[in-house]
C-alpha positions, 0 to 999 in steps of 0.5 A, a space after each residue: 655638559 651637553 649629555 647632562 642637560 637631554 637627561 634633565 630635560 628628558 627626565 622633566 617631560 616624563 614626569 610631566 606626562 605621568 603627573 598629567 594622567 589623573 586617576 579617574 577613580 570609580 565609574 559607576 555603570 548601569 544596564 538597562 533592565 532586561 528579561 533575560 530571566 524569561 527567553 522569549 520575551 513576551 513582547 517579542 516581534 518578528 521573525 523571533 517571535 514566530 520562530 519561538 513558537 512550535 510549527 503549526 504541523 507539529 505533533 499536534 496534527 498527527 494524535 488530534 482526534 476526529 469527532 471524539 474518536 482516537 484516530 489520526 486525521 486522515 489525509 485529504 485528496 490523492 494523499 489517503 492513497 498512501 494511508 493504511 486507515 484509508 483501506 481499514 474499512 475494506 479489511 472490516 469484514 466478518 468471517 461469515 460474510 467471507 464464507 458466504 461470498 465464497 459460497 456464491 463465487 462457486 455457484 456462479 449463475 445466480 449473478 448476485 455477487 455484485 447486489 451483495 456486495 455494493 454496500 461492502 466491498 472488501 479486499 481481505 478476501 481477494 488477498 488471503 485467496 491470492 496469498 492462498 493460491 500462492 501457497 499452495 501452487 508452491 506447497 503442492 508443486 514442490 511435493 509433487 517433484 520431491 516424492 518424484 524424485 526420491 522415487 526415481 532416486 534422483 537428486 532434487 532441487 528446490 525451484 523458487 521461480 514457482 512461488 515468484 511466479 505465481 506471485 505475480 500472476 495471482 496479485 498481478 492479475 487480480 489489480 491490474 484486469 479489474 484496474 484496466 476494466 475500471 477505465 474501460 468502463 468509465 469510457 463507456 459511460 457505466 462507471 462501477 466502483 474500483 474496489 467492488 471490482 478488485 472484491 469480484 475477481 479476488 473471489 472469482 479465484 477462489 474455483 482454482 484452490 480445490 483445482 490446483 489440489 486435484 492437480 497432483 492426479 497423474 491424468 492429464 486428462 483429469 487435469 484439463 477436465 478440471 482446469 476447464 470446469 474450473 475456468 468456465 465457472 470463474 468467467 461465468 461468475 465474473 461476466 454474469 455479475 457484471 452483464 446487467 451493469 454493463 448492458 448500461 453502456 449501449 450495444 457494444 456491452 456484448 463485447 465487452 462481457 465476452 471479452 471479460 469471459 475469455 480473459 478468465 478462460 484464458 487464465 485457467 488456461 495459463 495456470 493449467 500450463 504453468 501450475 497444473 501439470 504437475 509431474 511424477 
């Protein structure tokens, strides 16, 4: 009796509950409108909007022409040391103005290289000069030593130490003098133009290429008269055309020319120890 009536009254508060739950039937509901059809939305705000947008040194900066011309924009400041269209105006130089700067780098005592120069220096003659020179003090060293050593019917090794060698000496050479002459120069008050000295040393070398061919003459003597010549004429060049600049700086000016002179003396004389004597 007692189990029969806890199912009874069990059974009438489940149908009770089910019967109290009503079917709410269909909901309707609406979305606001939205512009998802158009990503970003033209009203947009803040950091979305700004972030949509490409950034301000896109592509653009890089292919806008400058007064109707196709090149880039160059850099401003110390920057357009690191950008090659800085340096093309230096390379834009005829083969009959290389030639004749050539000309007057072997007749040293007219000290007019500088006045010639002062509107268009360039640097494509200084670095095919070096280039030159180091080919050739490779070129003609390793022949040398080769025929030599087939000769006396010895083996024959290849020395690359020449051609790094020279390497740094030529381009070492022709950046870091007129580099370090440059500063001197502006303390003294008689600033002169970086690149019209880098253009007078690179033609100042160009003496020692028919030196360094001369060389394969098995007279040590012959090779000292010519690495002489040769040292004398390039240091001439390079004090005479740079006297009546530096007389500007005061009385210490005779110093300094010297000091110029035997720099490039004692660069011949380098090179005749280290790239002149070559041996049969």
């Amino acid at each position: 009796m007692m189990s029969g009536n806890y199912t009874h009254i069990d059974n009438q508060k489940v149908s009770g509950s089910v019967a109290a739950v009503t079917d709410p039937g269909h909901i309707p509901v609406q979305f606001a409108e939205s512009n998802l059809q158009t990503f970003p939305p033209s009203g947009a705000q803040g950091k979305i909007s700004s972030g949509s947008r490409p950034p301000r040194d896109a592509d653009d900066s890089f292919s806008k022409p400058v007064n109707g011309t196709d090149e880039p924009q160059q850099q401003g400041g110390w920057l357009r040391v690191f950008s090659v269209a800085s340096y093309k105006p230096y390379f834009d130089v005829d083969t009959v103005d290389v030639l004749e700067r050539i000309k007057d780098s072997l007749f040293p005592f007219n000290g007019s290289f500088n006045e010639k120069t002062a509107e268009n220096p360039d640097l494509y003659g200084p670095f095919w000069i070096c280039t030159t020179l180091i080919f050739v003090a490779a070129s003609i060293g390793t022949f040398v030593t080769y025929v030599a050593h087939k000769i006396e019917k010895k083996e024959w090794n290849y020395d690359i130490n020449v051609v790094t060698w020279s390497a740094g000496l030529f381009y070492g050479y022709v950046t870091l003098v007129p580099l370090a002459l440059y500063v001197i120069l502006k303390y003294f008050s008689a600033p002169s133009g970086l690149v019209q000295l880098f253009c007078l040393y690179g033609y100042s070398l160009f003496i020692f290429i028919p030196t360094l061919c001369l060389s394969i003459v098995p007279l040590e003597i012959f090779r000292w008269i010519v690495a002489g010549v040769a040292g004398f004429m390039s240091a001439s060049f390079v004090a005479l055309n740079l006297r009546a600049h530096i007389m500007s700086a005061g009385e210490r000016w005779f110093l300094i020319v010297a000091g110029i002179f035997l720099l490039q003396l004692a660069l011949s004389v380098v090179l005749k120890m280290y790239l002149f004597t070559v041996t049969w």
